[in-house]
PDB file of N, CA, C and O in Angstrom:
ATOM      1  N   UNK A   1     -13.099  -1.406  25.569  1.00  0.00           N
ATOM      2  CA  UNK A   1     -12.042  -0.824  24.770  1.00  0.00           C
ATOM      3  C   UNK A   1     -12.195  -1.040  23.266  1.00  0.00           C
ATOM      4  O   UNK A   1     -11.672  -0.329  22.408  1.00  0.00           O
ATOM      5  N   UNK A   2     -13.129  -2.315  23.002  1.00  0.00           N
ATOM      6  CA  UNK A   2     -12.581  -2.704  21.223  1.00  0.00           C
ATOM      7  C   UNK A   2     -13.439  -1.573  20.579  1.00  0.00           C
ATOM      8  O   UNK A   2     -13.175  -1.352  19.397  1.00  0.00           O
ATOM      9  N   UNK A   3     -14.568  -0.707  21.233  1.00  0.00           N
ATOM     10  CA  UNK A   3     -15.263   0.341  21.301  1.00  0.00           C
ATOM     11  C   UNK A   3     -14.930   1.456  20.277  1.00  0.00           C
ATOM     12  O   UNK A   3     -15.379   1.832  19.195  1.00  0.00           O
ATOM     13  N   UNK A   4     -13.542   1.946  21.454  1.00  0.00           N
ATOM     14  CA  UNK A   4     -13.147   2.952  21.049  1.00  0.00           C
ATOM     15  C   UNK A   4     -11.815   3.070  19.189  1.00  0.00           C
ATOM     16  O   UNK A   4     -11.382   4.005  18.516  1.00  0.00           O
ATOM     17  N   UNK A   5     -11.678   1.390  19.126  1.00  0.00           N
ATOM     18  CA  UNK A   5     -10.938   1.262  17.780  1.00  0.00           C
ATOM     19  C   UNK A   5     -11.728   1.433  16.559  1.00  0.00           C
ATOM     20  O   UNK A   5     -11.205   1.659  15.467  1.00  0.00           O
ATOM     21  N   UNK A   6     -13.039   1.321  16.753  1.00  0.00           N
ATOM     22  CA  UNK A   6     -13.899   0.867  15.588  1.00  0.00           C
ATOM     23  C   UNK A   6     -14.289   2.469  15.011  1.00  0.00           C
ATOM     24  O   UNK A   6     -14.139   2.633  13.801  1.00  0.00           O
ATOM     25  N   UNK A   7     -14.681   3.410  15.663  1.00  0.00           N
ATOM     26  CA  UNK A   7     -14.953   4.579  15.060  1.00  0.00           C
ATOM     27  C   UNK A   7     -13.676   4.741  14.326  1.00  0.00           C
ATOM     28  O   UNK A   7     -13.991   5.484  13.396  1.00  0.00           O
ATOM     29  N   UNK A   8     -12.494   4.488  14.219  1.00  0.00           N
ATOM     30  CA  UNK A   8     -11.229   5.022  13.948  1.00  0.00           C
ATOM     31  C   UNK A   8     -10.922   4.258  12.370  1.00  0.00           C
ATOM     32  O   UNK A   8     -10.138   4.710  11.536  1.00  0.00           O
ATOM     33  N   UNK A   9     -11.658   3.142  12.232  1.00  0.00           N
ATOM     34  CA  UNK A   9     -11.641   2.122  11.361  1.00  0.00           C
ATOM     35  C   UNK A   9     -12.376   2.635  10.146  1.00  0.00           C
ATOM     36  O   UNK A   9     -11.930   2.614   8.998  1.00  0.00           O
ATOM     37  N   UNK A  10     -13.393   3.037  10.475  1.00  0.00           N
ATOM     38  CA  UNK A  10     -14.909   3.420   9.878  1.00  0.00           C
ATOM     39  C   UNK A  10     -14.236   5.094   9.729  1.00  0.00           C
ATOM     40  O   UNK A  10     -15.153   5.773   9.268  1.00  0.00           O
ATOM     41  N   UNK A  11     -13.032   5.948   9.942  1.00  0.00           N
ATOM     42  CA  UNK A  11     -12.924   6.899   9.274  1.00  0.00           C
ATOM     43  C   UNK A  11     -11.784   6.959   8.111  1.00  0.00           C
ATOM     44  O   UNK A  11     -11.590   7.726   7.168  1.00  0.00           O
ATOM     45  N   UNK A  12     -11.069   5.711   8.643  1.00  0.00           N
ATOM     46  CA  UNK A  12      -9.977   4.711   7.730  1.00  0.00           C
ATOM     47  C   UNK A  12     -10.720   4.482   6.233  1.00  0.00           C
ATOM     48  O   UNK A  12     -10.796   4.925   5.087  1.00  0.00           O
ATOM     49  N   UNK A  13     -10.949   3.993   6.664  1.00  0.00           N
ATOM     50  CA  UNK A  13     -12.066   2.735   5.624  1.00  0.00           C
ATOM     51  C   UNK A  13     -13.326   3.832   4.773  1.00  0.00           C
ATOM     52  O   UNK A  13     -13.970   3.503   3.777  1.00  0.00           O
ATOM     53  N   UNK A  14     -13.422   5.242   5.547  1.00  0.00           N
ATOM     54  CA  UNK A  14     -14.547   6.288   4.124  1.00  0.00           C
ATOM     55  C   UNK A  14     -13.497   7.079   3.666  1.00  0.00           C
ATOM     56  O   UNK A  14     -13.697   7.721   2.635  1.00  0.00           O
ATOM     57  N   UNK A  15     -12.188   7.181   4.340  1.00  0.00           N
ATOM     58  CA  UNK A  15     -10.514   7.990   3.762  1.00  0.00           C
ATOM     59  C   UNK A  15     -10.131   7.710   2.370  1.00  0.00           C
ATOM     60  O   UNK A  15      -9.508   8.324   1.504  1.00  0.00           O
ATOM     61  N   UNK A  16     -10.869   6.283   2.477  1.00  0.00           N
ATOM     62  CA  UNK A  16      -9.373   5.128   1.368  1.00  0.00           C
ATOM     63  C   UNK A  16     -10.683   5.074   0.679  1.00  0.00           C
ATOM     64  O   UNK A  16     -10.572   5.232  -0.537  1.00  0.00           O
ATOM     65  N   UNK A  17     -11.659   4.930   1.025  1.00  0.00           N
ATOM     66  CA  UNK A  17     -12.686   4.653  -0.146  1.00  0.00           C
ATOM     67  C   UNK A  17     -12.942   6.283  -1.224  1.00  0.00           C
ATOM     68  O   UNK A  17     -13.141   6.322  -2.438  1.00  0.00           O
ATOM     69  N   UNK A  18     -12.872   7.095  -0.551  1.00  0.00           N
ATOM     70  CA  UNK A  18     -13.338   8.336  -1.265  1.00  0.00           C
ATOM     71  C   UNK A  18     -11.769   8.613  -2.141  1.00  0.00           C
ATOM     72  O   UNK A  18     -11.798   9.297  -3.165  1.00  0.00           O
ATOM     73  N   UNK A  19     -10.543   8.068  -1.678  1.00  0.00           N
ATOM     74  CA  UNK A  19      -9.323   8.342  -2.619  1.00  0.00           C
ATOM     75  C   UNK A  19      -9.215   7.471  -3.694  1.00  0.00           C
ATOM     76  O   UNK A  19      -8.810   7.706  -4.832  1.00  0.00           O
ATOM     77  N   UNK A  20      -9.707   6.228  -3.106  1.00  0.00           N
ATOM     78  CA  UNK A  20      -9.783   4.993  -4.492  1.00  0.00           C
ATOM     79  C   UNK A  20     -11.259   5.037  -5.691  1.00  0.00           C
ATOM     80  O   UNK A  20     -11.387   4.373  -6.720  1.00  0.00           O
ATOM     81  N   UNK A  21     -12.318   6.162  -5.035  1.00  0.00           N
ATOM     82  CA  UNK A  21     -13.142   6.416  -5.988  1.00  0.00           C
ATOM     83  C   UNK A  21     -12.854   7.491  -6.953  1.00  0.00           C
ATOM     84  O   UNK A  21     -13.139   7.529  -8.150  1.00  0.00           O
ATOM     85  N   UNK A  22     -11.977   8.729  -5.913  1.00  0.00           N
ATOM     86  CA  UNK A  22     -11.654  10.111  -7.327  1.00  0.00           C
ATOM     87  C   UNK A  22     -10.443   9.012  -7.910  1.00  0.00           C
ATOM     88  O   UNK A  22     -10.211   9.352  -9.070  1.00  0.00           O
ATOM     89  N   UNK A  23      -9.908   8.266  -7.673  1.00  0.00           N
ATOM     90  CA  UNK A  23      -8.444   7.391  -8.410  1.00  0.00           C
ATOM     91  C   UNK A  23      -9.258   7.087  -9.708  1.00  0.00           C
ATOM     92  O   UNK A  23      -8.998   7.624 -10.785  1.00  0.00           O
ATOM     93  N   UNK A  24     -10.429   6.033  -9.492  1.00  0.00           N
ATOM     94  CA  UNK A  24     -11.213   5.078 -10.161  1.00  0.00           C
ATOM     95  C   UNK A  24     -11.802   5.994 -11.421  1.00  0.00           C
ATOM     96  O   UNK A  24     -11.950   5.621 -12.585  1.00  0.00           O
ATOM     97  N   UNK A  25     -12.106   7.350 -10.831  1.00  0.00           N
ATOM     98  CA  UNK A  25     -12.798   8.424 -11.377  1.00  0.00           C
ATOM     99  C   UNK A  25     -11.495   8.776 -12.811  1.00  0.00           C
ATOM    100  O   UNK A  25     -11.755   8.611 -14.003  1.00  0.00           O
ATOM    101  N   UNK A  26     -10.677   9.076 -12.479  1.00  0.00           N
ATOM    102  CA  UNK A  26      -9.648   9.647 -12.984  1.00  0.00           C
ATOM    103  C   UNK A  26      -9.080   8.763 -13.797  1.00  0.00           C
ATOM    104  O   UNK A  26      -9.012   9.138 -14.967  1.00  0.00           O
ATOM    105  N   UNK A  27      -8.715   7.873 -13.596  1.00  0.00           N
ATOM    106  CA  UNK A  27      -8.212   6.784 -14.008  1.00  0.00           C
ATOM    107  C   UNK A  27      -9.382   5.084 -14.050  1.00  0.00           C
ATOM    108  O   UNK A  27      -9.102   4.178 -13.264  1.00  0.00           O
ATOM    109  N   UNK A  28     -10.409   4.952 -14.890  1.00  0.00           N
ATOM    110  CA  UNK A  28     -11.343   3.921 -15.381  1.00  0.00           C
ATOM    111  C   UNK A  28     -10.664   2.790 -14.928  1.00  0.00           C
ATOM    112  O   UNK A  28     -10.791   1.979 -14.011  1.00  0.00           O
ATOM    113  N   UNK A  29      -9.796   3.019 -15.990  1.00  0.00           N
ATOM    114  CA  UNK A  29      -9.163   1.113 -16.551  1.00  0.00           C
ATOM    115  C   UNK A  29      -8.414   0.360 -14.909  1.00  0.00           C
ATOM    116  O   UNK A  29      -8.163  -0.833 -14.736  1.00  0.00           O
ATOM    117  N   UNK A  30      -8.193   1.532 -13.868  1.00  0.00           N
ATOM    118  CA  UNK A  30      -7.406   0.821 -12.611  1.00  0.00           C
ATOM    119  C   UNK A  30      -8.250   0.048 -12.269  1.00  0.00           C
ATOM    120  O   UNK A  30      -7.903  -1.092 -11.963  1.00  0.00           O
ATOM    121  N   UNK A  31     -10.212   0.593 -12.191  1.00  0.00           N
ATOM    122  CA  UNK A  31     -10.594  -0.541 -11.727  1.00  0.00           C
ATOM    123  C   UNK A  31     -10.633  -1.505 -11.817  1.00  0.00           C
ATOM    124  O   UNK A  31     -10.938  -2.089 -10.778  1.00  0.00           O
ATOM    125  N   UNK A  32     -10.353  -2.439 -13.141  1.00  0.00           N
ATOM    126  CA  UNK A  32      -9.957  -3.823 -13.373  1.00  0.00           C
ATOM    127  C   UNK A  32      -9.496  -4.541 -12.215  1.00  0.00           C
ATOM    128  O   UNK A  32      -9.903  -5.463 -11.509  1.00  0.00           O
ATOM    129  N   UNK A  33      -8.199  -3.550 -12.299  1.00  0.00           N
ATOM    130  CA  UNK A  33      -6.653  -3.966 -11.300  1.00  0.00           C
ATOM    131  C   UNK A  33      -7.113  -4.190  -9.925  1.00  0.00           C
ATOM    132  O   UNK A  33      -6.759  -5.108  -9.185  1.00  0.00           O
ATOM    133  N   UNK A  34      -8.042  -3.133  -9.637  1.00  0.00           N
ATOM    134  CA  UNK A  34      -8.406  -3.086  -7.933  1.00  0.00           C
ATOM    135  C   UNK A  34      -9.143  -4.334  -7.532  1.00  0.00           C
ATOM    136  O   UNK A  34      -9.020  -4.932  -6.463  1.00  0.00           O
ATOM    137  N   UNK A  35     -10.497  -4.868  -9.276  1.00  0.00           N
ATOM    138  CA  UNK A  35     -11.376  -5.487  -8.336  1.00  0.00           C
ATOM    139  C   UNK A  35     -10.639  -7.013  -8.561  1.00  0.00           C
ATOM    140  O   UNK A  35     -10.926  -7.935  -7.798  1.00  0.00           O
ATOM    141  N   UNK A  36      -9.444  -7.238  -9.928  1.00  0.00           N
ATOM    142  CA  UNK A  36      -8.695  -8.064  -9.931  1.00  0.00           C
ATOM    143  C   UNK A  36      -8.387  -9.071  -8.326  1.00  0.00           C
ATOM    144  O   UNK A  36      -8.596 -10.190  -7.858  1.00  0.00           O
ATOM    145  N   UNK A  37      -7.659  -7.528  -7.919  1.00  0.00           N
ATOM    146  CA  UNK A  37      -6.548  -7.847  -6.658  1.00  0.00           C
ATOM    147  C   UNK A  37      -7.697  -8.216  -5.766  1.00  0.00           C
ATOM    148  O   UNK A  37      -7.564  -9.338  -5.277  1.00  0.00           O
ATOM    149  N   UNK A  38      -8.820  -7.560  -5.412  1.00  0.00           N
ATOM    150  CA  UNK A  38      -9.592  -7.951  -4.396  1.00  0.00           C
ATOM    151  C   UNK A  38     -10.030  -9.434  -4.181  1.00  0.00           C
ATOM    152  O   UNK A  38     -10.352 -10.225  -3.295  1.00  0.00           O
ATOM    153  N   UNK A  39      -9.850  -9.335  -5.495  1.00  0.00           N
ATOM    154  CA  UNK A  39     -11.067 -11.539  -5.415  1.00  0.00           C
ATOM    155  C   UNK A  39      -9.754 -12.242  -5.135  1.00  0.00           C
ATOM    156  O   UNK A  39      -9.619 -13.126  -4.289  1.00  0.00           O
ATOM    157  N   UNK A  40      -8.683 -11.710  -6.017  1.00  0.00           N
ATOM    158  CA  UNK A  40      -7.337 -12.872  -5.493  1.00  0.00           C
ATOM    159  C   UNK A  40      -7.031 -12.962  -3.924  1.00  0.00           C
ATOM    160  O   UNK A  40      -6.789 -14.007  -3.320  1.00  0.00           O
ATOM    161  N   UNK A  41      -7.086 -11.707  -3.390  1.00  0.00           N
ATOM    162  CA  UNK A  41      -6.600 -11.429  -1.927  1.00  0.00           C
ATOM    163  C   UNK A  41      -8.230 -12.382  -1.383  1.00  0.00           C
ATOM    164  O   UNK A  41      -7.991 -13.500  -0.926  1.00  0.00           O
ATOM    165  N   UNK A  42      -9.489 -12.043  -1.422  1.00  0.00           N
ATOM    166  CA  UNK A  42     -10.756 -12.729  -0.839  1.00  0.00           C
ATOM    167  C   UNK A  42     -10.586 -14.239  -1.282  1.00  0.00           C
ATOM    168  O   UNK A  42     -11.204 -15.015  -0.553  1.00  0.00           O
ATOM    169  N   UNK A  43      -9.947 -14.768  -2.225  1.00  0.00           N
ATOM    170  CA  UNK A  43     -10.158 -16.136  -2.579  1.00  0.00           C
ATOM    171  C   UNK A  43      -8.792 -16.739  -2.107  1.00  0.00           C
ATOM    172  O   UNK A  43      -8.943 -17.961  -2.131  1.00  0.00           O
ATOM    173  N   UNK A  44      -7.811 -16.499  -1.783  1.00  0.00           N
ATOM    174  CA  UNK A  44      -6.711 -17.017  -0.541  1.00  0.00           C
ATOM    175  C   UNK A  44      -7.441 -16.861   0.462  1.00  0.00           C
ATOM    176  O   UNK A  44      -8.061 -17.896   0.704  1.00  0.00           O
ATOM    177  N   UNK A  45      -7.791 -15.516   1.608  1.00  0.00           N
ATOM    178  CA  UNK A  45      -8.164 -15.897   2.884  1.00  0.00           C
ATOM    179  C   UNK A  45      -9.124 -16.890   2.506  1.00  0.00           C
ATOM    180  O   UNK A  45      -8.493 -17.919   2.747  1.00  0.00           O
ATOM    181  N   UNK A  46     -10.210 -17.240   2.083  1.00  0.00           N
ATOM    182  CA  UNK A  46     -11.047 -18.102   2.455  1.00  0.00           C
ATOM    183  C   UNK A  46     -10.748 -19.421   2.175  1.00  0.00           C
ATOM    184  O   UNK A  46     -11.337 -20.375   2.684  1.00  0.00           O
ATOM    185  N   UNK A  47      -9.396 -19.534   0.981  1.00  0.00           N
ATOM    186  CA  UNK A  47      -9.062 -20.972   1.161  1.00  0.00           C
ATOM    187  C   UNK A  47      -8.526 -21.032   2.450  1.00  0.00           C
ATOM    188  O   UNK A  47      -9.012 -21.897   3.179  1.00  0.00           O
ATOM    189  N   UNK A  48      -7.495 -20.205   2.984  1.00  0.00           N
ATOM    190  CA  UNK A  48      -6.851 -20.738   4.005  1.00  0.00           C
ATOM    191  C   UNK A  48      -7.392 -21.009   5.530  1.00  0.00           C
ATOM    192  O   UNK A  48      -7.032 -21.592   6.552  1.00  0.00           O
ATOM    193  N   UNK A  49      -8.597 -20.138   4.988  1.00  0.00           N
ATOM    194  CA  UNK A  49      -9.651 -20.016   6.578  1.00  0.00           C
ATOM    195  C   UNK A  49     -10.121 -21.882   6.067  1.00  0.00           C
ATOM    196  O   UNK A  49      -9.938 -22.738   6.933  1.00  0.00           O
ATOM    197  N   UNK A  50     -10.580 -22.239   4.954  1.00  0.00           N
ATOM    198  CA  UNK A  50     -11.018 -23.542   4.829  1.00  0.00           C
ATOM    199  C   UNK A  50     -10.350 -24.480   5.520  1.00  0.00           C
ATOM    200  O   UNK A  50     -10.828 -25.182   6.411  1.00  0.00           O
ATOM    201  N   UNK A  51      -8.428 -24.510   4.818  1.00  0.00           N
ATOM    202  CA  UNK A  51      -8.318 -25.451   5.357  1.00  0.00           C
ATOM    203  C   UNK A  51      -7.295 -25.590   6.316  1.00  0.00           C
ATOM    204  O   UNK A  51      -6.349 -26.374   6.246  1.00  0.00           O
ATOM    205  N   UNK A  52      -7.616 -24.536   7.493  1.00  0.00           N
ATOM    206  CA  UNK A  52      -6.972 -24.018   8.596  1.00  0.00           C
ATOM    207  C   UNK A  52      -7.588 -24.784   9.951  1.00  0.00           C
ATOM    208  O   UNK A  52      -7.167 -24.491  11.071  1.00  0.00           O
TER     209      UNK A  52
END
């Protein structure tokens, strides 16, 4: 079954990427904001995966 979720993920995930690239396109300066938010959101999970 976990099979059939993953193609569905992988059309999720090229959806949001091709809207956050014409965004990025259109608007430069958001990327700051995006890759901002990304390291804050990646640098909590991995503290909490640390000291979990």
């Amino acid at each position: 079954m976990p099979f059939i979720a993953q193609p569905s993920l992988g059309l999720i995930g090229g959806i949001l990427s091709l809207i956050f690239g014409i965004v990025v396109l259109i608007f430069p300066r958001i990327l700051n904001y995006l890759v901002g938010i990304i390291l804050i959101i990646w640098g909590v999970l991995a503290l909490i995966g640390y000291f979990s």
